[in-house]
Structure formats: C-alpha cells, structure tokens
C-alpha positions in Angstrom: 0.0 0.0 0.0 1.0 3.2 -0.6 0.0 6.8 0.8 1.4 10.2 1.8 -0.1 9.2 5.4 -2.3 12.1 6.0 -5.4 10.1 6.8 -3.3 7.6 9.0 -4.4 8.6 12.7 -3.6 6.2 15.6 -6.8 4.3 15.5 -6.4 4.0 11.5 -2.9 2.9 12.1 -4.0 0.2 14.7 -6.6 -1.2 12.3 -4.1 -1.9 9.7 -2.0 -3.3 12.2 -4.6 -5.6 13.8 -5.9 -6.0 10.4 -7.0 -10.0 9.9 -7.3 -12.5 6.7 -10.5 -13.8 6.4 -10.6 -17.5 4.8 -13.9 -19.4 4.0 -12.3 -22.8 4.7 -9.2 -24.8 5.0 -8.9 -25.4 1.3 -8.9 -24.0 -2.3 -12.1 -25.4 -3.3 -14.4 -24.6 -0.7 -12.5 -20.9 -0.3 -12.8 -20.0 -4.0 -16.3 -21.5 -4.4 -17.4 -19.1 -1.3 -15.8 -16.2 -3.6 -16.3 -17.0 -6.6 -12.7 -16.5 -7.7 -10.2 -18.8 -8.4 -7.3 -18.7 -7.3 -8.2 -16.4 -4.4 -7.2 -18.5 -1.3 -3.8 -19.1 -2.4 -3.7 -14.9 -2.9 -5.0 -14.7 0.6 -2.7 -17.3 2.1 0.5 -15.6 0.7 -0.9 -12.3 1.9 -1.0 -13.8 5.2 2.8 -15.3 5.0 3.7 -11.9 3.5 2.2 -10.2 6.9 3.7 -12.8 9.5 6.8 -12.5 7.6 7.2 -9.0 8.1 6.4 -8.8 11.8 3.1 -8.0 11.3 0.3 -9.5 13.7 -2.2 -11.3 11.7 -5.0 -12.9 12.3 -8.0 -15.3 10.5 -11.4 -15.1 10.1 -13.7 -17.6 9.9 -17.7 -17.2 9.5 -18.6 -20.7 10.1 -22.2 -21.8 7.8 -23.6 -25.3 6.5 -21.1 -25.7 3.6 -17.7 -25.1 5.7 -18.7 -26.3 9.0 -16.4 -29.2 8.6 -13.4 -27.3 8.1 -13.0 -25.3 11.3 -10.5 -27.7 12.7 -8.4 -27.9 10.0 -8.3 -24.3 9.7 -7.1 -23.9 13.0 -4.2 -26.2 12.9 -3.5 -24.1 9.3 -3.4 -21.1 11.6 -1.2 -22.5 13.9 0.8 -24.1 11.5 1.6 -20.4 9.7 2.1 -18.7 12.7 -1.2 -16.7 13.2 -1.2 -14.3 16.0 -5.3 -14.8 16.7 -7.9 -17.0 15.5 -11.6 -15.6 15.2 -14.9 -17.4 14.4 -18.0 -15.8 13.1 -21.4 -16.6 12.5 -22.8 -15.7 9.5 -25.0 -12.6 9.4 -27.4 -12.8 6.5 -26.3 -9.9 4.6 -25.1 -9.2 1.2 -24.4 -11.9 -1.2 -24.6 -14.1 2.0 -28.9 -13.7 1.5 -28.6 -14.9 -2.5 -25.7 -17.5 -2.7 -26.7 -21.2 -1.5 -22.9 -22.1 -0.5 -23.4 -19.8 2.4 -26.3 -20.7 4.0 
C-alpha cells in the first residue's frame, strides 16, 4: 500500500496493524467456491505469510455456515501451522451476497 499518510491517525494505524485475513475454509475449493474466484485462497494465504513475515500481527477469520462447518478444525491447525497471531470465528450474518448465494447458507 501506498499513501502520503495524511489520513493515518492512531486508530487508522491500529486497524491496519490488527488487520486480519479472512478465509472461508481450509482449502482452495471450498475458499474460491465461497468467492467466486479462483485462485483467491492461495492470494490470501500468501498475503498472510507476506504479513507474518514481516512482523506484522495477523489474524484469520472464519464465518462458520452449512457448507464449511467441517473445516474449522483444519483451519485452525493451518493457523497454527503459519504462525497466526489470533484465530476468530463468526457466525454468518445474512447480509449481502450471504442472503442470495446457496454455498453460504
């Protein structure tokens, strides 16, 4: 990211520090089928291993629904396995595309 700073105040600042990765399940498939996008958990995973890497505290997110239930476990011993500073669990709030797409409720 780039910026001349001006709109960084102390609370900004601590939000991008504290800033997490949210992951819709332990794997590829079930990630990239939540977002539609290929390719987009291995973006997010490297953008986590970019942030740990760097000294940045990092956490994942995980809204738990029907289709990924199954995965919570093996997305915590991901977490732990790359070093995550915290590890938060959601529950989905019927919102958004989460009212219209069947792979989230």
């Amino acid at each position: 990211m780039g910026t001349n700073g001006a709109l960084i105040t102390d609370a900004v600042a601590t939000r991008m520090r504290d800033a997490g990765i949210s992951l819709d399940g332990a794997t590829a498939a079930t990630h990239d089928a939540f977002r539609g996008v290929a390719g987009s958990f291995d973006r997010s995973v490297q953008a986590l291993e970019n942030r740990i890497d760097a000294g940045i505290r990092c956490g994942v997110r995980f809204t738990v629904t029907k289709k990924n239930h199954t995965e919570l476990g093996r997305l915590i011993a991901f977490s732990r396995a790359h070093r995550v500073h915290r590890f938060c669990v959601y529950w989905l709030v019927p919102s958004g595309r989460a009212t219209s797409t069947p792979i989230c409720r």
